[in-house]
Structures are given as structure tokens and as C-alpha cells.
DOTIFI-677298 format. One record per residue (C-alpha): x, y, z; chain. Coordinates in Angstrom, 1 decimal, padded with zeros to 4 digits. Layout:
BEGIN
LUMMAR      u      v      w chain
LUMMAR      X      Y      Z     A
...
This chain:
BEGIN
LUMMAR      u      v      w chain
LUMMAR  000.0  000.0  000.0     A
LUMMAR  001.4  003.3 -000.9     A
LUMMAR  002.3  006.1  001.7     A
LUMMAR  000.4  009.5  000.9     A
LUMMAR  002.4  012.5  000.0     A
LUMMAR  002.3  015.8  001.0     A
LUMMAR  003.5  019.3 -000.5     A
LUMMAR  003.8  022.2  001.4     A
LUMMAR  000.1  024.1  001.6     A
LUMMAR -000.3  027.3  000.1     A
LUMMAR  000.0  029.1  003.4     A
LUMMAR  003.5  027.6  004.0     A
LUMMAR  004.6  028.9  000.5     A
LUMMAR  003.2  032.5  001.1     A
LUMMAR  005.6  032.3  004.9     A
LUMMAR  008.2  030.7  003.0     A
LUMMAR  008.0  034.1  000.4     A
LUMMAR  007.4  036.1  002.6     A
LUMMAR  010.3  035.6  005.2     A
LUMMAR  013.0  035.5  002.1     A
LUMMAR  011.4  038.5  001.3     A
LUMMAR  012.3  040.1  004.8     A
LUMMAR  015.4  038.9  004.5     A
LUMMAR  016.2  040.0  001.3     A
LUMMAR  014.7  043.6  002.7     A
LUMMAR  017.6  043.4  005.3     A
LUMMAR  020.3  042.1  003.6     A
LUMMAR  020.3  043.8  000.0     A
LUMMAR  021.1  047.4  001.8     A
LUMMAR  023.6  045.9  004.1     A
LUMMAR  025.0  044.4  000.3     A
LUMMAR  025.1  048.0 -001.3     A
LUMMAR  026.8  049.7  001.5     A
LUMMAR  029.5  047.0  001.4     A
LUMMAR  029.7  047.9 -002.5     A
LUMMAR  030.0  051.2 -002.0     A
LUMMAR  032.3  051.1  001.1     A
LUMMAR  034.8  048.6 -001.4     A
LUMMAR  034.5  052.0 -003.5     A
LUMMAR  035.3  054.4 -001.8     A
LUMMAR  038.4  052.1  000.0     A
LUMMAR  039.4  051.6 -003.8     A
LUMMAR  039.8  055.1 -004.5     A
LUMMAR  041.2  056.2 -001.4     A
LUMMAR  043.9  053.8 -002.7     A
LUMMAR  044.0  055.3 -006.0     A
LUMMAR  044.7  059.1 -004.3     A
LUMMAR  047.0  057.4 -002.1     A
LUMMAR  049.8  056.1 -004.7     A
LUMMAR  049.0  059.5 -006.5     A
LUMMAR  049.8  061.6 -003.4     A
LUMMAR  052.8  059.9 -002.8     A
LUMMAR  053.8  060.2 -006.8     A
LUMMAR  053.3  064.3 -006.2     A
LUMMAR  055.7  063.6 -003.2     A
LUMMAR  058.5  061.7 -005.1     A
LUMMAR  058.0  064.3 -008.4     A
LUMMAR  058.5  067.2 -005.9     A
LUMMAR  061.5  065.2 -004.7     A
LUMMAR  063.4  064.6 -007.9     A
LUMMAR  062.6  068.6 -008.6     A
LUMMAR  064.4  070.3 -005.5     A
LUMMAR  060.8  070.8 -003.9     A
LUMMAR  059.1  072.1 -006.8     A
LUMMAR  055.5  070.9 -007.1     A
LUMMAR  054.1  069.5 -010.3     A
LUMMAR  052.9  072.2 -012.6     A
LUMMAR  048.7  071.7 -013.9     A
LUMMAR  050.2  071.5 -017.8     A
LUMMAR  053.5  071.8 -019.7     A
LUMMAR  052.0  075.2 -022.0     A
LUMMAR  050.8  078.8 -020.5     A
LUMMAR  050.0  081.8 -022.0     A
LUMMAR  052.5  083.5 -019.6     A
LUMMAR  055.5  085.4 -020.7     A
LUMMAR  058.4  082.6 -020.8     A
LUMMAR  056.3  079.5 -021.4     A
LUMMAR  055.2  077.4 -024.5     A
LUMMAR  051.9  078.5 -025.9     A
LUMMAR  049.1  076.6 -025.7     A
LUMMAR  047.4  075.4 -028.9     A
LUMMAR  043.4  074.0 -029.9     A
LUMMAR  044.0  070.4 -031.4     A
LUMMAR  048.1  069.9 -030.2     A
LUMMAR  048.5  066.8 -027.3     A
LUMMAR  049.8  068.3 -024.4     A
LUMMAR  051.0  067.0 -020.8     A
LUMMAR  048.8  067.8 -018.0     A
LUMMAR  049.3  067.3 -014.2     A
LUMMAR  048.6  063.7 -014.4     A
LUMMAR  051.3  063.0 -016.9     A
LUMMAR  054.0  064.4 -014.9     A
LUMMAR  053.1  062.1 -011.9     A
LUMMAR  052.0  059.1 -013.7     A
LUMMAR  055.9  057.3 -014.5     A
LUMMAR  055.6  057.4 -010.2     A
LUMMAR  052.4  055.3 -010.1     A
LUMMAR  053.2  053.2 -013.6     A
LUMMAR  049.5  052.6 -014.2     A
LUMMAR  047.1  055.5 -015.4     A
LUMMAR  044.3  053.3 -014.1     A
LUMMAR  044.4  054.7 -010.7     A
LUMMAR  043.4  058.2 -011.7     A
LUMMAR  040.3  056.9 -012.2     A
LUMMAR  037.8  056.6 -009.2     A
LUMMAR  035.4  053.5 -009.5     A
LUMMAR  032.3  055.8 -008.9     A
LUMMAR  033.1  057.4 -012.0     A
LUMMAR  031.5  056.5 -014.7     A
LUMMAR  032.2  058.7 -017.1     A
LUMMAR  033.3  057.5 -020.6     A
LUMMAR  037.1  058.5 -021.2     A
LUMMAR  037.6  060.2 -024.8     A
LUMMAR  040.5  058.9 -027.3     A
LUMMAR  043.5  060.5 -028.5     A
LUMMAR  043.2  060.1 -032.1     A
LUMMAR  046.2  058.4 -033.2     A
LUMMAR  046.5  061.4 -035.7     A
LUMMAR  046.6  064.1 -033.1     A
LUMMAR  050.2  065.9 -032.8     A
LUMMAR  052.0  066.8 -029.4     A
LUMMAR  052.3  070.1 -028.7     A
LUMMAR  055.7  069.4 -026.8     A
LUMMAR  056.5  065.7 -025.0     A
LUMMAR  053.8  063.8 -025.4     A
LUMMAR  054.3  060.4 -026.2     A
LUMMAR  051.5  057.9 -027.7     A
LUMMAR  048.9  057.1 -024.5     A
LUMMAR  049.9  060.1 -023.2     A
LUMMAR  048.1  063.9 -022.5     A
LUMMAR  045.0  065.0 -023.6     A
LUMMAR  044.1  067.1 -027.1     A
LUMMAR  044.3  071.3 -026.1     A
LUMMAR  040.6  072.1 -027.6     A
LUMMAR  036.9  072.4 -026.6     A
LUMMAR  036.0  069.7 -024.7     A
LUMMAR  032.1  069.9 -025.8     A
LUMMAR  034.0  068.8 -029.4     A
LUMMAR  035.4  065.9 -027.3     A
LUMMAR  038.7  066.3 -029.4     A
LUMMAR  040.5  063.4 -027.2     A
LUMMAR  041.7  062.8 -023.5     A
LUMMAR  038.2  064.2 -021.6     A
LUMMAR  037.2  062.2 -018.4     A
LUMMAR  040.4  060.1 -018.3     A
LUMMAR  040.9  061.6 -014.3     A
LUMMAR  038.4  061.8 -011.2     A
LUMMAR  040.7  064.1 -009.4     A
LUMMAR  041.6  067.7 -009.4     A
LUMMAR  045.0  069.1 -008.6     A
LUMMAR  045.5  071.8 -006.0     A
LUMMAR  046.0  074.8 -008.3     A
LUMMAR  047.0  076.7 -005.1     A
LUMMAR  050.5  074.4 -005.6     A
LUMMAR  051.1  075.3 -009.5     A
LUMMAR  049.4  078.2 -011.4     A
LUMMAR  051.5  078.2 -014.6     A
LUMMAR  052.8  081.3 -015.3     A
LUMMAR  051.8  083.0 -012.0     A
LUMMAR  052.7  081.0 -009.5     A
LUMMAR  054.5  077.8 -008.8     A
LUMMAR  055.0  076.3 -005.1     A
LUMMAR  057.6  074.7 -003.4     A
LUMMAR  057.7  072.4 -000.1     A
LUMMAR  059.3  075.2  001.5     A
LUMMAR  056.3  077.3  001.2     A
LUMMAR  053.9  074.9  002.7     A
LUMMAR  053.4  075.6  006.3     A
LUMMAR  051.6  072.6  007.0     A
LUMMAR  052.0  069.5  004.9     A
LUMMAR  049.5  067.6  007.2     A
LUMMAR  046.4  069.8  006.2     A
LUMMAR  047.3  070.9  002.5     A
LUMMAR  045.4  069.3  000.3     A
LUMMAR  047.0  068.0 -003.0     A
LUMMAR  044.7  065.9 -004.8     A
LUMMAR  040.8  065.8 -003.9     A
LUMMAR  037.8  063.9 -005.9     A
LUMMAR  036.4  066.3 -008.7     A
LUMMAR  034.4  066.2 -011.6     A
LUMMAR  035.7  063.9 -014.5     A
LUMMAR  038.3  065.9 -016.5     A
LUMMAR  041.3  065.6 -018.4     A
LUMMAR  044.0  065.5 -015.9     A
LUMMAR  045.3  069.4 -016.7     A
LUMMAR  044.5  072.9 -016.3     A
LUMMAR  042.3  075.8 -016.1     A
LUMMAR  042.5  077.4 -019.2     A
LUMMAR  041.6  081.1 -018.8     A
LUMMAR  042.0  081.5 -022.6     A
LUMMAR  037.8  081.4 -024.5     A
LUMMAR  036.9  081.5 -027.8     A
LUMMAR  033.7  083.4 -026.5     A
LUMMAR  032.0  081.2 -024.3     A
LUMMAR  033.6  077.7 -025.4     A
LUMMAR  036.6  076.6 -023.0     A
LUMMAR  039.4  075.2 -024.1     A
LUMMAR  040.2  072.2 -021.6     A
LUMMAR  038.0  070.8 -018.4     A
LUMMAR  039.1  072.0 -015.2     A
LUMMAR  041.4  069.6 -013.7     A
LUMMAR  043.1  072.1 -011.3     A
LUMMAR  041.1  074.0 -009.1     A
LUMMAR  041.4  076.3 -005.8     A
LUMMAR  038.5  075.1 -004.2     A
LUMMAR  035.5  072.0 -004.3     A
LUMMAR  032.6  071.7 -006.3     A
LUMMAR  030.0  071.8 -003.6     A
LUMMAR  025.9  070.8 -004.5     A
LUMMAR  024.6  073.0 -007.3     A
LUMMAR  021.4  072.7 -005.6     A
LUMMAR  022.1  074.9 -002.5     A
LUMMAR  021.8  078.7 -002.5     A
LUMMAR  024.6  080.5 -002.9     A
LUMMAR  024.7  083.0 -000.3     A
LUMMAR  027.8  085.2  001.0     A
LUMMAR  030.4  082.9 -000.5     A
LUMMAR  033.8  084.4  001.3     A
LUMMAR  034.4  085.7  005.1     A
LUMMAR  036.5  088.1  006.2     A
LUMMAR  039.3  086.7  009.0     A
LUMMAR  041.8  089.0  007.9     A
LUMMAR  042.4  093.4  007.4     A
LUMMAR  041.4  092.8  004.1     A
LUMMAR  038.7  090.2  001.9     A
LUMMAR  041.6  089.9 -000.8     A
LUMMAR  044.1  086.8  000.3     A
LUMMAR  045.4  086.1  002.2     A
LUMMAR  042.6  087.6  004.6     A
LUMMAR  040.1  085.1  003.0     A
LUMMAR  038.3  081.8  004.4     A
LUMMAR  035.9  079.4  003.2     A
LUMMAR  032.4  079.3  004.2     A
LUMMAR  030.2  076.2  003.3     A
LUMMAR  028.8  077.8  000.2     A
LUMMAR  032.0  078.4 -001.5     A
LUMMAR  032.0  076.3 -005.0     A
LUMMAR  033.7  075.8 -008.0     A
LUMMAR  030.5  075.0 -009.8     A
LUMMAR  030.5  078.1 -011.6     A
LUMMAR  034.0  077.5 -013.2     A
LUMMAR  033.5  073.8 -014.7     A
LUMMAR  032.7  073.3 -018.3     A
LUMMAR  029.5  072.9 -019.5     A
LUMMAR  029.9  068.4 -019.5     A
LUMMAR  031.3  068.6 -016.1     A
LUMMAR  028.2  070.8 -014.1     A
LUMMAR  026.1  068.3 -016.1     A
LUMMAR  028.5  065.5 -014.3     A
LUMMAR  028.2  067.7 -011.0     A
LUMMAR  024.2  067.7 -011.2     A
LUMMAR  024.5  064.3 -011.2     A
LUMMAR  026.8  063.5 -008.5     A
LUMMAR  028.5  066.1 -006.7     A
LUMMAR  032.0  065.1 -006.4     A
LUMMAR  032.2  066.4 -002.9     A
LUMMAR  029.8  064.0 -001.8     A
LUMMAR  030.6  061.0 -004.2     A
LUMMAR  031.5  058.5 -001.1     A
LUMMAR  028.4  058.7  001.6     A
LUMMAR  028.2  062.3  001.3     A
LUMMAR  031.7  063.3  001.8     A
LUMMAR  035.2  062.5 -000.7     A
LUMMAR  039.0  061.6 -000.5     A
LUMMAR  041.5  064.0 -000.2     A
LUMMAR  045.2  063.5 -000.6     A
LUMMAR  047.6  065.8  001.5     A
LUMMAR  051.1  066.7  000.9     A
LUMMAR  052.4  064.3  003.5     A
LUMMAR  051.2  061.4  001.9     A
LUMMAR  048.0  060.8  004.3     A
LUMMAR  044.5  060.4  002.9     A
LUMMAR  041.4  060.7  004.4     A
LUMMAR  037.5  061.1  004.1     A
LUMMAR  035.7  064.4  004.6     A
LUMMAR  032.5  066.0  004.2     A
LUMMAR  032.8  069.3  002.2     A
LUMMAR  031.5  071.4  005.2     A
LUMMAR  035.0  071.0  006.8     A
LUMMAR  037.0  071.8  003.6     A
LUMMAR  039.0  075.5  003.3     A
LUMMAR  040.6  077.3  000.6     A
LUMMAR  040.5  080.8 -001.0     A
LUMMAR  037.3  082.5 -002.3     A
LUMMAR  037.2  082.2 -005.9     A
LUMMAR  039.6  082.2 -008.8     A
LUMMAR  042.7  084.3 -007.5     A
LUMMAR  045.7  083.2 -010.1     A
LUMMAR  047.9  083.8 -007.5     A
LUMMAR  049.1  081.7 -004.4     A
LUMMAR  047.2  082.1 -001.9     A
LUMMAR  048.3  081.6  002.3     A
LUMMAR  046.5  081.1  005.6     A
LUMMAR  046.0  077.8  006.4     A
LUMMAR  046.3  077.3  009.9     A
LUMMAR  046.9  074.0  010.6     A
LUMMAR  043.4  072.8  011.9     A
LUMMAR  041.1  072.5  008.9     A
LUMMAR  041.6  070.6  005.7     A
LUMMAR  042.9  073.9  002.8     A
LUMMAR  043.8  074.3 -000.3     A
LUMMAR  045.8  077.4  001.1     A
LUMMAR  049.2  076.6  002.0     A
């Protein structure tokens, strides 16, 4: 005689569903914060090895700091020209790491723009090297290939270039920080009327959320609002200064905020760390000239 069977009921099915879905309720979060901690660890690596490549550049160079690109339009420097390959920031720093993968931050997503083969250097650029001088809304070659932004405060070409001797406080000057996807160079000031002619890869300060108002952007802490008698507040930005592809990038994700609401920042002694932007300092604004004050206490792009 045969033994009856017996499947589960339908109640025992719908308990069954419903505690995988509970678990799967508690678990799947716990999943993407382990995702995006392995992120934010992985680029916190990636500034690492580039902080200590600035370190060993300024080294072999008697303490002079990498400048943002090898052309200014300065009295005594090469030009820049639309359409010529030229060496940015990244470049110089890059035989130190040997790999130009870690300038790119796994959050970024951003598609990196070719060098045509057919594009000629303006100066030293070899093949896989540089970016193409022109606007980038033409995509001419080189655009998003770097996540991070150079402290321009260390190397204004032309104006101003730093040495270690000049940094007061190694420990809170920031050298590289997260920033909108760009081509590992400048800040042109040069325009054909409104069209740029590289995206900012060097800045003075953070890109901090489009969204919020603007308000009184600098505070007085010195005689004079003109630096070095200049601080941050929080709604100090460099929004206003990207290109057109990189506030699009910005509305997106704001750089400052690309790691659970805060970013890495490399420092010129070779430490990185996480920070929220409300604890970042720097200058007001685009000063072209070096700009002093940091005291010490606060992460600053002034030295």
C-alpha cells in the first residue's frame, strides 16, 4: 500500500516568500553599503599612490610641485594650442604610479575620450599620453580620463609655482581631492567666446551641491577680503568654473559628496582621508595667485 504525500500548503509557501522577502529587505542594503564602502576604499587607494607620486616628483625637482600642464600663456612658457596633445598634471606624476588606471575613481562612470592616433603633441607627449588642447564639448580626445583635481594653489602656470618650502603645513594641505571627471590638466583662462578650451582639472577650491543657495560665499578673517585675509564658508563652490559636460557630471553626483556624502583627499604628507565638504577650506574664488592662511586645523587648499 502506498504512503500519501504531501506538498507544502499554500499558506507555507506564502511564509516561506514572505520571510526571504524580509530577509532579502535586510540584507540587500547591508549588500550596497558593502559595495559602496569597497569603492570608496578603492579610491582612497587610487589618491594614495597618487599623493605619494606628487611627493616623489617634488623630490626629484628640489621641492618644486608639479605644474597643472606643460603650455601657458604666460610670458616665458610654450603657448598653448586648440588640437596639439599636451601633458597635463597627471602626466608628470604618472611614470611614479606606472598605471594610469588609478586616476580613475570606480564611482566614476564617465566615458574617457581617445586621442586620435592622428593628433600631434604640442611638446613631449608620447603615444597614451596627454590629452588634445581644444573644446572639450568637441570631445577632441583625452576628456574624463581623471576623477581628481589638482591643487591649483600648488602650481598656477605662469603665476605661480610652489615649493615644499612654502607649505606651512604638509598635514592639512590638500593635493589631490575627488572632482568632476576631467582631463587630468589645467584651467584654461584662454575662450573662444564662451567655449573653453580644456576641463578643469586644477582647481582652488570643491565643487559643492549646485542645488544649494549660494549665499555670502567668502568671510573676512583677515584686514582685508583679498588673500590672504580670506576663508571658506560652506557655500563656497567651483561649480560656476566647470565646463559645460562637467556641471552636467556635477548635477549628477557632486564630487564632494561622491562616497556617503563626503570624498578623499590626498595631502602633501602622503595621508588620505575622508571628509565632508562642510570641513574643507581654501580661498574665495579664482585668485591666479598663491594664496596663504591655512592654519593648521582644517583641511585647505591654502598653503
Amino acid at each position: 500500500m502506498k504512503k500519501a504525500t504531501h506538498g507544502f500548503t499554500l499558506i507555507e509557501l506564502l511564509v516561506v516568500i514572505a520571510i526571504i522577502a524580509i530577509l532579502a529587505a535586510i540584507l540587500f542594503p547591508v549588500f550596497a553599503q558593502a559595495r559602496e564602502k569597497a569603492r570608496q576604499i578603492n579610491c582612497a587607494s587610487n589618491l594614495r599612490q597618487i599623493g605619494v607620486a606628487v611627493a616623489m616628483y617634488s623630490s626629484d625637482h628640489d621641492g618644486i610641485t608639479p605644474i597643472i600642464r606643460e603650455c601657458s600663456p604666460a610670458p616665458g612658457w610654450t603657448p598653448c594650442q586648440d588640437g596639439k596633445v599636451t601633458l597635463g598634471w597627471m602626466d608628470l606624476v604618472q611614470p611614479y604610479t606606472r598605471n594610469y588606471g588609478v586616476f580613475k575613481c570606480p564611482k566614476d562612470t564617465t566615458e574617457i575620450v581617445a586621442v586620435p592616433t592622428s593628433a600631434l603633441p604640442l611638446l613631449a607627449a608620447q603615444p597614451g599620453q596627454g590629452y588634445v588642447f581644444g573644446n572639450p564639448a568637441a570631445k577632441p580626445g583625452g576628456q574624463n580620463r581623471c576623477s581628481y583635481g589638482y591643487n591649483m594653489n600648488l602650481a598656477n602656470n605662469g603665476t605661480s609655482i610652489s615649493s615644499d618650502a612654502e607649505v606651512q603645513y604638509p598635514a592639512t594641505t590638500i593635493a589631490v581631492f575627488e572632482f568632476a571627471a576631467n582631463s587630468g590638466g589645467g584651467l584654461s583662462a584662454v575662450n573662444v567666446g564662451n567655449a573653453p578650451f580644456e576641463q578643469r582639472g586644477a582647481a582652488f577650491n570643491i565643487v559643492r551641491d549646485p542645488s544649494r543657495p549660494s549665499g555670502t560665499e567668502c568671510s573676512a578673517v583677515g584686514p582685508t577680503n583679498n588673500p590672504p585675509g580670506v576663508a571658506y564658508s560652506t557655500n563656497v563652490s567651483f561649480f560656476n568654473d566647470l565646463t559645460p559636460d562637467q556641471q552636467a557630471q556635477e548635477r549628477a553626483m557632486v564630487s564632494s559628496q561622491r562616497h556617503s556624502g563626503g570624498a578623499n583627499y590626498a595631502f602633501l604628507d602622503g595621508h588620505v582621508k575622508w571628509i565632508q565638504p562642510e570641513q574643507v577650506y581654501g580661498p574665495c574664488g579664482l585668485t591666479y595667485a598663491t594664496v596663504f592662511g591655512n592654519d593648521g586645523q582644517h583641511p585647505d587648499f591654502r598653503l
